[in-house]
C-alpha positions in Angstrom: 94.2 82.5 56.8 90.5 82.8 56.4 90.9 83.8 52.8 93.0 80.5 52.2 90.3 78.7 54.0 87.0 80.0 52.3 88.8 79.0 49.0 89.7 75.6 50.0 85.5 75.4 52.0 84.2 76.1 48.1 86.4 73.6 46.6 85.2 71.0 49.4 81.7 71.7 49.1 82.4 71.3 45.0 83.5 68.3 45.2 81.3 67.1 47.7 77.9 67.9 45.5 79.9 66.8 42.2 80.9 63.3 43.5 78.4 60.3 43.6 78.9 59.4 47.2 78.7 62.7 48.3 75.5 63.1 46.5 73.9 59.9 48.2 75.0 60.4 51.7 73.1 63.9 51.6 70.0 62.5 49.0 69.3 59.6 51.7 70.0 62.0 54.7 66.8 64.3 53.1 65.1 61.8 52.0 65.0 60.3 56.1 65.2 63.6 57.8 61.8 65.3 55.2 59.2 62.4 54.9 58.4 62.5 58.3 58.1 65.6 58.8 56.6 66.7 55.5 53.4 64.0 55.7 53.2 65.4 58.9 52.7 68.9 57.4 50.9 68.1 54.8 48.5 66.1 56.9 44.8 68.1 57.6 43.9 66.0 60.3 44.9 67.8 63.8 46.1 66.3 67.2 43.0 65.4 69.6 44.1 65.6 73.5 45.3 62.4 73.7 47.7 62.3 70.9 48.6 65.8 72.1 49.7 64.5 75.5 51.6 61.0 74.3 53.3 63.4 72.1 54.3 65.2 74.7 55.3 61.9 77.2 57.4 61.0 74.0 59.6 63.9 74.1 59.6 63.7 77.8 60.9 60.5 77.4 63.8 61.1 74.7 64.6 64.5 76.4 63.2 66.2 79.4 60.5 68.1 80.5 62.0 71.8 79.7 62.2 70.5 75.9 58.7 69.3 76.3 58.2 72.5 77.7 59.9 74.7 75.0 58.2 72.2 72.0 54.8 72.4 72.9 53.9 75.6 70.4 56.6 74.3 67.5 54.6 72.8 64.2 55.0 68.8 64.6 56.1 68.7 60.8 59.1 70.9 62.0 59.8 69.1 65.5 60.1 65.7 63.5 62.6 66.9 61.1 64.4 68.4 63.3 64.9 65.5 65.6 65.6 63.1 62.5 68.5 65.3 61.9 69.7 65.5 65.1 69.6 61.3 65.1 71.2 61.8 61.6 74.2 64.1 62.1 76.8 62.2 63.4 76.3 59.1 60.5 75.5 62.3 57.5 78.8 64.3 59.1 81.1 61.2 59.3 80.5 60.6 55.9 80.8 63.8 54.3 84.2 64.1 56.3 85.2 61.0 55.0 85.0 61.8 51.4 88.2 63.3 50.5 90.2 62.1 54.0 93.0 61.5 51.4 94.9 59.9 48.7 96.0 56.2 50.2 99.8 56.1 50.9 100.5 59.8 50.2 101.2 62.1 52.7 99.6 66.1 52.6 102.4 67.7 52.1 101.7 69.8 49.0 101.6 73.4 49.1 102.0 73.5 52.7 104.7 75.3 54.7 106.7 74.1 58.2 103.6 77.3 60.4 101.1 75.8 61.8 98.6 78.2 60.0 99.2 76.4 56.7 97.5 73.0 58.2 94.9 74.9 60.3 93.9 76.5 56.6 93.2 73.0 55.2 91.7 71.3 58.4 89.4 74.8 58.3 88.4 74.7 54.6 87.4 71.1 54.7 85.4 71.1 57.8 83.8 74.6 56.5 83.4 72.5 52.8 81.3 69.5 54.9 79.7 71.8 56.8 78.5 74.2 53.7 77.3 70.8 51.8 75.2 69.6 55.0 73.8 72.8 55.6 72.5 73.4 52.8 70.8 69.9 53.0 69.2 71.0 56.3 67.8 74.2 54.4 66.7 72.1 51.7 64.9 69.7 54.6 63.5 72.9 56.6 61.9 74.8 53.9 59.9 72.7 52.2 57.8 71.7 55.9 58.0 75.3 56.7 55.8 76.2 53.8 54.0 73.0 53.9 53.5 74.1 57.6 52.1 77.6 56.2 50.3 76.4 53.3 48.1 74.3 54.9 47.0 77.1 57.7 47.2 75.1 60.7 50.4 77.4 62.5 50.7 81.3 61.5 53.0 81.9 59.1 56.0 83.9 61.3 55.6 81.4 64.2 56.5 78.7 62.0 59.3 80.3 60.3 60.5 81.6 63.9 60.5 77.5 64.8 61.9 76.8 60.9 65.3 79.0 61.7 65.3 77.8 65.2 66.0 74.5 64.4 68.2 74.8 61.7 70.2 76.1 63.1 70.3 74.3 65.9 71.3 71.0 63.9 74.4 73.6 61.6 75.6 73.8 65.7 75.4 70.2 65.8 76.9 69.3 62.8 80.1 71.5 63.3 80.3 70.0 66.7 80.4 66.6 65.2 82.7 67.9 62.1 85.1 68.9 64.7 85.6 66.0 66.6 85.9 63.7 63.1 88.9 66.1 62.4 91.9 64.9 64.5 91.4 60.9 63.2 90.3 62.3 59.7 94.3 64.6 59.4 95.9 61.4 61.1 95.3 58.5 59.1 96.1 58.8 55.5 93.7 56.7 53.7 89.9 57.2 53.5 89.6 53.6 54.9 91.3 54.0 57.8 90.2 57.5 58.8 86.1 56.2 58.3 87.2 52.8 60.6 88.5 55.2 63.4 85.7 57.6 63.3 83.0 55.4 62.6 84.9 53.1 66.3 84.6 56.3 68.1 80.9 57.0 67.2 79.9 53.5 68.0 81.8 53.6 71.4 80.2 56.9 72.0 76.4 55.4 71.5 76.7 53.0 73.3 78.3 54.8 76.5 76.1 57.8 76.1 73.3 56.6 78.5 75.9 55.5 81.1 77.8 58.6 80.5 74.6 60.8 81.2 74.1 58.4 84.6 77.6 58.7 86.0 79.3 62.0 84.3 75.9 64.2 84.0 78.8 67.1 83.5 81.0 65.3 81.3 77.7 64.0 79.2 77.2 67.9 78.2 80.0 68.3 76.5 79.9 65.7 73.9 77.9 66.4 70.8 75.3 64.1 71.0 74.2 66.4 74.2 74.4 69.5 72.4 70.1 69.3 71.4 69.0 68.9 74.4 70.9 72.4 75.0 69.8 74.3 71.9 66.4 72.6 72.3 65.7 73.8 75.7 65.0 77.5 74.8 66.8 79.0 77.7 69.4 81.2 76.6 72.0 80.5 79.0 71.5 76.8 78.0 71.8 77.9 74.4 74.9 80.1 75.0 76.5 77.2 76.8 75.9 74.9 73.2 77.3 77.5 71.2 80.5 77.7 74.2 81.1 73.6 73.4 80.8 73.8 69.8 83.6 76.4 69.9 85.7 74.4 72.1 85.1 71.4 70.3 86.5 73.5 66.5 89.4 75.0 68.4 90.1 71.2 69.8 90.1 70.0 66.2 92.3 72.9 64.6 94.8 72.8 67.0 95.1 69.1 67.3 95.0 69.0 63.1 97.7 71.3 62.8 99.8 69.8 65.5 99.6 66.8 63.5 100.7 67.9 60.2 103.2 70.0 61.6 104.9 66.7 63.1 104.1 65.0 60.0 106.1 67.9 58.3 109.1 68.0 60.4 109.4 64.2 60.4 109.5 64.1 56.7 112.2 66.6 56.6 114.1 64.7 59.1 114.0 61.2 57.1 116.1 62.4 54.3 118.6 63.4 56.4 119.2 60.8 57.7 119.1 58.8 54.8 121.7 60.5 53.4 124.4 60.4 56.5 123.5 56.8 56.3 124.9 56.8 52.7 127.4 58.9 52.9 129.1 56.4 55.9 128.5 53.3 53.6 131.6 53.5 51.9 133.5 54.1 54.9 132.2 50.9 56.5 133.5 48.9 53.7 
């Protein structure tokens, strides 16, 4: 299975850096997620106490004190970066994942067999193809701060790569999170249209609710992706573990639902001819 997968991941990823969408959606994702931070690296003039603390208040604000907590030692070039691409992933994800949702009015059928392996292997290579392609974005948004971080002498060199692989990975987490709940509406509508309408309802619905969600369903607020940095930003390993925990759930969810799909799409197929033909074959009778 994970040989079949891996194949189809590379072919994604391929196809994703070859095409001229795909191309734009991750060039304007870098080019938002690395000015910020990079001026901010590149920048000799250091924080006074005041800026210090209203930086601090302001990530109070979006987050919570234990992130405020956790942040205080990270280079500012990194922190900004990273929290552009946490704002970034679920637009930069839909539309990598909407790429190749399909061929309009053609069913994905090809190659694949009636076990429900055979559609988990696609729905796995595709969401490992995105994934690759936006990860590698991320790296190419990380490194360039990291060393502007280093170059210009204002954090030691390890602390700030320690803080560089921190948060990158930290928003891969994310972004498979969000690749796997795109999955289900991306395997169920045929046409790229239709599969970027669905997804794209769901993430507006999801914005909007997310601060009543967080009010009335605290619990229920932690599992959805748009929770998971406050998790991985928090430091505390049990909070950490608990990210990594969702974002599992949240891949199995979107296997299992992707395959169940195709495997009714499968049998439903075979059952149309069928009944075609009986329909035919009592015609003549009829008349």
């Amino acid at each position: 299975m994970f040989r079949k997968s891996i194949a189809i991941a590379k072919q994604e990823a391929a196809q994703i850096f070859k095409t001229t969408k795909g191309k734009l959606v991750l060039g304007l994702f870098w080019v938002w997620a690395v000015v910020p931070g990079l001026y901010q690296a590149l920048s000799l003039v250091e924080m006074n106490d005041l800026q210090r603390r209203d930086h601090v208040m302001a990530i109070i604000t979006a987050y919570d004190v234990d992130v405020a907590t956790h942040l205080l030692l990270c280079p500012l070039g990194l922190m900004l970066a990273a929290i552009s691409s946490f704002q970034l992933a679920p637009f930069a994800t839909l539309a990598l994942s909407s790429l190749r949702a399909g061929s309009p009015n053609r069913m994905h059928l090809e190659g694949e067999t009636s076990t429900i392996g055979s559609g988990g292997d696609r729905a796995l290579g595709e969401m490992l193809g995105a994934w690759g392609a936006f990860c590698a974005a991320l790296l190419a948004v990380f490194l360039p701060i990291a060393v502007a971080e280093v170059v210009a002498d204002q954090y030691a060199p390890l602390l700030t790569l320690k803080w560089a692989f921190e948060l990158y990975l930290g928003n891969c987490v994310v972004a498979a999170a969000y690749l796997a709940l795109w999955r289900p509406l991306k395997t169920y509508f045929l046409t790229r249209r239709a599969a970027l309408i669905a997804n794209a309802s769901v993430a507006l619905v999801l914005l909007i609710a997310r601060p009543f969600i967080r009010l009335k369903a605290p619990t229920l607020a932690q599992l959805l992706p748009g929770s998971l940095d406050r998790l991985l930003l928090s430091g505390a390993p049990n909070l950490v573990a608990r990210a990594l925990l969702i974002t599992a759930g949240w891949l199995v969810m979107a296997l299992a639902v992707s395959a169940f799909i195709r495997r009714s799409r499968l049998r439903t197929s075979r059952v149309l001819p069928v009944a075609t033909e009986s329909e035919g074959s009592q015609a003549p009778q009829r008349s």
